[in-house]
N, C-alpha and C positions, 0 to 999 in steps of 0.2 A: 504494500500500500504506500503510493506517493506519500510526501509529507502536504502537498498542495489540497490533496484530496480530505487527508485528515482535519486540518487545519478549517476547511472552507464545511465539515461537519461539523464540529463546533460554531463556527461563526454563525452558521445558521440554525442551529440546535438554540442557542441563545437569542436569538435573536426570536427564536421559534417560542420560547417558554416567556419573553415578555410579550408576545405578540399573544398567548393563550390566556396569561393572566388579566393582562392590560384592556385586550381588545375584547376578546371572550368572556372575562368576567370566570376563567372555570378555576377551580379552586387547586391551591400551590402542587398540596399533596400529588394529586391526580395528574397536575402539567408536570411537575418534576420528572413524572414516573414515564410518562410520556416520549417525553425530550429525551429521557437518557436511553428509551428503546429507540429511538432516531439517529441518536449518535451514533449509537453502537455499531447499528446497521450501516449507518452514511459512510461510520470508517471503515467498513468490509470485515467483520467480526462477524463468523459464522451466527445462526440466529438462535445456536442451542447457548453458542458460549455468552450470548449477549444474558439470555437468562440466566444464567449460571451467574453471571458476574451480577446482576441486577438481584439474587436473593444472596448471594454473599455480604455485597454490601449495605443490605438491610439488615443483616444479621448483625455485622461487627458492630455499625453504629449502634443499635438499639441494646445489644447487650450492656451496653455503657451507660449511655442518654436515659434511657426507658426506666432504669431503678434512680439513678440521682436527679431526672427530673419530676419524678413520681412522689419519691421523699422530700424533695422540695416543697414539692404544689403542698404535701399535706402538712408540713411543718409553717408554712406561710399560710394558709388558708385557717390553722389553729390559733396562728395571731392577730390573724384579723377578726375574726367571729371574736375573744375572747376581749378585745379593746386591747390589744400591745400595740397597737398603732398610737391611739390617743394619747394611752400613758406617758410612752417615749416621749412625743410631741409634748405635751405637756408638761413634764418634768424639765427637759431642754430648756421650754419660756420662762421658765424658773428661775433655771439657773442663768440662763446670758439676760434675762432682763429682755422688759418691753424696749427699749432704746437699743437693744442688739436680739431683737426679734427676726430682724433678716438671717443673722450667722444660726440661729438656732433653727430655725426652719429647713435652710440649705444642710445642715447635720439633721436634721430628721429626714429629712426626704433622702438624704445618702445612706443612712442607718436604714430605714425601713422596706427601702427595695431591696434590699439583698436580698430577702424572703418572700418578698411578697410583691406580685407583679402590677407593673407600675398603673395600669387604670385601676385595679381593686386599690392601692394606695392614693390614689389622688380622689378617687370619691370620697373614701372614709374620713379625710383628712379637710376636704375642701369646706367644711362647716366650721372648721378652726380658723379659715383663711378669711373668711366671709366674718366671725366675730373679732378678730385682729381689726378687719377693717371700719367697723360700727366704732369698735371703742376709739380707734385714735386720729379717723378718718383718713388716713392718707390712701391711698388709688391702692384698689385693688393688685396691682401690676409689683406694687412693692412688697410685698408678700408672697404671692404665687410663684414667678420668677425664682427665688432661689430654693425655696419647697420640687419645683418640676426643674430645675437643674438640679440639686443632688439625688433626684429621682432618675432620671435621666442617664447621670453617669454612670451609677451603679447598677442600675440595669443591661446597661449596655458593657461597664467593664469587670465588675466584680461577679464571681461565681461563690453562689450558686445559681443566682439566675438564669434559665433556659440561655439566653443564646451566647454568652463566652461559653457556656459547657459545651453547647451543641459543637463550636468554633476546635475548642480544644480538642474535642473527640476527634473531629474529620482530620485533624494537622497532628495531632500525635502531640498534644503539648501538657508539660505538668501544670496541676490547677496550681500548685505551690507558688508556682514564678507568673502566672497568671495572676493572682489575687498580690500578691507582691508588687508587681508593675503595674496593674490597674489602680491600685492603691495610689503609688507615687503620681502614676498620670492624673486620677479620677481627680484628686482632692485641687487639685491649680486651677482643673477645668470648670468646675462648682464654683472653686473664687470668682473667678473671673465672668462666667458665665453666669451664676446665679446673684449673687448680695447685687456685686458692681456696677453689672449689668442692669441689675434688677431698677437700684437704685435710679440709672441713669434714663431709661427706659418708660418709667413712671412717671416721669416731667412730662412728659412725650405722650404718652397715650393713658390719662387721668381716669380710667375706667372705674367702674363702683360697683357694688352688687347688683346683678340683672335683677330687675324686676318680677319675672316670672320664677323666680328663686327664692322661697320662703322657710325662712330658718327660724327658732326662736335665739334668743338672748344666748350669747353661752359657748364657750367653743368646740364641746359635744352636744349636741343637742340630745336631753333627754337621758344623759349618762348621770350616775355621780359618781364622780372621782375615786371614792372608798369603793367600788365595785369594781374598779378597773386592776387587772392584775399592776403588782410593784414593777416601777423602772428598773431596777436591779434585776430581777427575774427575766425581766426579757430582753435588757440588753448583754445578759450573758448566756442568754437561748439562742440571738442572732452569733456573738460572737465564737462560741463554742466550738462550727462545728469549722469557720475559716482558721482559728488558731489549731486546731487538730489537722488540718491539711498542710499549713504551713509549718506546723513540727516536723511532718512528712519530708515535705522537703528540705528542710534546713538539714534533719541528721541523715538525709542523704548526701548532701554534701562534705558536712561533718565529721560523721562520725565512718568507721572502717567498716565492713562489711558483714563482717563477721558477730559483729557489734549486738548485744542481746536490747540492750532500748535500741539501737534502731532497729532491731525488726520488730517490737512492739508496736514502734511511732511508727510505724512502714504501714501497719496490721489497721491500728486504730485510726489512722490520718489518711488511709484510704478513702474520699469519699462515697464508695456504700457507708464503711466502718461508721465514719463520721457524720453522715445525714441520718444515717438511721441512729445513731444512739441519742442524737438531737432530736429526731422527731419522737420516737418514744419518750425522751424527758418532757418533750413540750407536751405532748398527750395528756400526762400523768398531773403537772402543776399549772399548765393553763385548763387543762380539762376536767380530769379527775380530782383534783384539790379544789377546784373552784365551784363544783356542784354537776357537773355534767355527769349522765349515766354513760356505761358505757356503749349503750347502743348510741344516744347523741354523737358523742365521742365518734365512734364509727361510721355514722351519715357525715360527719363533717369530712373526713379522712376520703370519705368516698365523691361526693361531691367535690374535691379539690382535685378528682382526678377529670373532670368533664376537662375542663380547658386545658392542660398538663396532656392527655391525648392527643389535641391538634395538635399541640407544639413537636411532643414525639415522633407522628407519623411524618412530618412535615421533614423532621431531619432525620428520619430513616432515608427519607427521600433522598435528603441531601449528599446520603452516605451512599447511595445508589451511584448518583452522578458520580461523583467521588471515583467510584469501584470503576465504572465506564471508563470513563475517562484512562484511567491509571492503567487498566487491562490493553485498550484498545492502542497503545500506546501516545494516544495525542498528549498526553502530559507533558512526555520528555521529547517533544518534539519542541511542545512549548516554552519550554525548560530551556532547552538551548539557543534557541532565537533570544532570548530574554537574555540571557548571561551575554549575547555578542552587543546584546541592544546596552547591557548596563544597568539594566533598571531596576530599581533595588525594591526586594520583596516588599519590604515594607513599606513603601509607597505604592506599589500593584496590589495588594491587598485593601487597599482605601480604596484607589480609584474604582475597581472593578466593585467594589461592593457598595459605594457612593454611588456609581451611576447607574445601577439595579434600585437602588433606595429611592433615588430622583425617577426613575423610570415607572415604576409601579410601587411607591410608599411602605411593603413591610417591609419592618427593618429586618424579620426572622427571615424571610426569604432574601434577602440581599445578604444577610451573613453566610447561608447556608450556601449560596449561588457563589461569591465569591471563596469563601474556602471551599468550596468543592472545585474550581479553579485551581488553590492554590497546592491544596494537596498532594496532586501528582507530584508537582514542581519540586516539594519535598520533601517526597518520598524514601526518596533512597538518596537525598543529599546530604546526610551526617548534620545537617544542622542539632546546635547544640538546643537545652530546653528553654533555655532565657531569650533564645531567640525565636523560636517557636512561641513561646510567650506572646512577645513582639507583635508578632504576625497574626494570632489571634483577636489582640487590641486593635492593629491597624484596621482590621476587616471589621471590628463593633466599631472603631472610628467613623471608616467611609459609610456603615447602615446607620447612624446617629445623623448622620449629617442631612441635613435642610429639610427636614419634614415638612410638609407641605397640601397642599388638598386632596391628593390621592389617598392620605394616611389617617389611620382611622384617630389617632390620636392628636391630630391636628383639630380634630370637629367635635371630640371630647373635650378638650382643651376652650376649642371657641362657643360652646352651648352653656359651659360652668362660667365660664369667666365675663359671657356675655357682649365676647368681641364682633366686631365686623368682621370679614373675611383678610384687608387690607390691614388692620390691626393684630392680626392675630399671624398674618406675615411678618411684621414687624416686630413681635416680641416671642412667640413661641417657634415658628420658623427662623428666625436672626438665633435664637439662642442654642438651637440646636446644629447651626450652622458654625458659631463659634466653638460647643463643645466640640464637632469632629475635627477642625481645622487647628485648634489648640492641642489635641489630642495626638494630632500626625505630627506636631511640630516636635513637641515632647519626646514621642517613639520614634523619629526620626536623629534626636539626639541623641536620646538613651542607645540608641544603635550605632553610634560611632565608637561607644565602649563593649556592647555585645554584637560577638559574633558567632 
């Protein structure tokens, strides 16, 4: 098989899967599956082998994705039903003070998406945003803003959330150096993106509570505070089971091999290990201590898994493409064109998964689209894990970047906040546009030290 002919399968294989979602309207899962029995074909891969490689690579990915995003959903879905959203939130306005209610909003919104996915956190939350702005009147816009930037980045850079996992699984990368480097990047992009931003942005577009939006008095409506589980309890529920993954890796580096804690910390800091001993703790003190039966208790666990589904089958898909690609050989075709071309992973990983994002608005399928791209490339290239890291952030970089009216989070965003379409470009699209673009700057420099 020519290299012209493989190459011009792909081209159009992508161009085929935005043309199915975009134009079609047919759902990711289904176009993914679609596209990669196209490719497969386009590049002259018998048609047994094309299915062959299309259930392998549904198998690899899911045997990973399917349990740590499944214990996610229900360890996240346990926080939200029990008030850990509000608490945290709360507790934070506490402590930074109404006069540094921007820094503690953007630390909730980066605290609370790590478990819990970011539209179930911005509804739960937006009745806190809505009484900030009664009590001290200033624009809506100075509140929200840095609450959906540190929502924002942590959903797109820290794992546990669906799509760095999904990211990391397709590239082969440890979540250790992942939650490490999303960390160092996440936290500037927040700065920057949410208070500063927020602050400057609000002069600008003085919005107030939509009118068709009726809250009482209160920044939970309807809660009391003594019912809401303690701060302490659940910011060492969130943190748990990320310090158990980054012991993982730290006494991988560490510690000698032989080493009896590190195969403990190997054992425990495994994410199964580590979301499941989390989600069974969150069970038992947000659920069972707090009055829940165990059957409650298990309709909640169950119901976390409806949406936790889409997201799986979507990057089983993705692990399909993934398998095509890499089998059919178009990877390392791509692979070598790239290295004469110069262009450094971690920039092709933004682009390619930026302009899937700009194309058809999820960010999940832009992740999954662009590391399923990037995967071949380095497959079998020795790349170390810190840069694999890298590569997974760049790809949530370029799916973060410029949300816009294709995206379903763009019109959740403008229905709550009560924007025009033109205002809601200007502050929720601009801010999503600074977290990628800040984001690639950063892992573009953190990449002049890893290689």
């Amino acid at each position: 098989m020519n290299e012209t002919q493989l190459i011009l399968a792909v081209v159009l294989g992508i161009g085929g899967l935005l043309f199915l979602v975009i134009r079609i309207k047919l759902h990711a899962f289904i176009a993914l599956l679609l596209v990669s029995l196209l490719i497969g074909l386009g590049a002259g891969m018998p048609p047994q082998a094309v299915l062959s490689a299309m259930e392998q690579g549904m198998g690899k990915t899911l045997g990973f994705v399917a349990i740590v995003v499944g214990l996610g959903a229900m360890f996240g879905r346990m926080l939200e039903v029990s008030g850990g959203a509000e608490s945290l939130a709360q507790r934070l306005l506490e402590v930074f003070g109404e006069n540094r209610s921007q820094w503690a909003l953007a630390t909730t919104g980066f605290i609370i998406s790590i478990p819990v996915f970011f539209d179930v956190a911005f509804i739960i939350l937006i009745p806190l945003l809505y009484g900030l702005t009664r009590k001290t009147g200033r624009p809506l816009m100075f509140f929200s803003i840095p609450l959906l930037a540190g929502m924002v980045v942590t959903h797109a850079f820290i794992p546990p959330t669906p799509g760095p996992i999904a990211v990391a699984n397709l590239l082969g990368a440890d979540l250790g150096w992942v939650i490490l480097f999303g960390t160092i990047v996440g936290i500037p992009c927040t700065l920057v993106s949410g208070p500063l931003f927020g602050a400057w942005i609000a002069r600008r577009v003085p919005a107030q509570i939509p009118s068709y939006m009726h809250f009482e008095e209160g920044p939970v409506p309807g809660a009391d505070p003594k019912e809401l589980p303690s701060f302490r309890s659940v910011f060492l529920l969130i943190l748990f089971p990320i310090l158990l993954i980054l012991a993982n890796t730290v006494s991988g580096v560490l510690l000698p091999g032989e080493s009896r804690v590190r195969s403990v910390l190997t054992f425990i800091g495994h994410p199964f290990c580590a979301l499941l001993l989390t989600t069974i703790a969150c069970f038992f003190s947000l659920g069972r201590l707090r009055g829940y039966s165990r059957a409650e208790v298990r309709e909640i666990a169950t119901k976390a898994l409806e949406p936790a589904g889409i997201i799986i089958l979507v990057t089983g898909a993705g692990g399909v493409l993934k398998e095509i690609l890499i089998t059919s050989g178009v990877g390392e075709v791509i692979k070598t064109h790239l290295a004469e071309a110069s262009v450094p992973l971690v920039l092709l990983g933004f682009i390619v998964s930026a302009s899937v994002r700009v194309m058809q608005g999820s960010a999940t399928v832009a992740m999954v689209a662009g590391a399923g791209l990037l995967a071949p490339m380095v497959a079998e290239s020795g790349a170390s894990q810190p840069l694999l890291a890298l590569l997974v952030l760049s790809t949530a970089a370029g799916a973060t970047f410029l949300s816009h009216v294709n995206d379903s989070g763009f019109w959740l965003v403008n229905r709550y906040l009560g924007l025009s379409v033109p205002d809601t470009l200007k502050t929720w699209s601009v801010m999503t546009m600074l977290i990628g673009l800040i984001g690639l700057a950063l892992l573009l420099l953190l990449n002049l030290f890893v290689h």
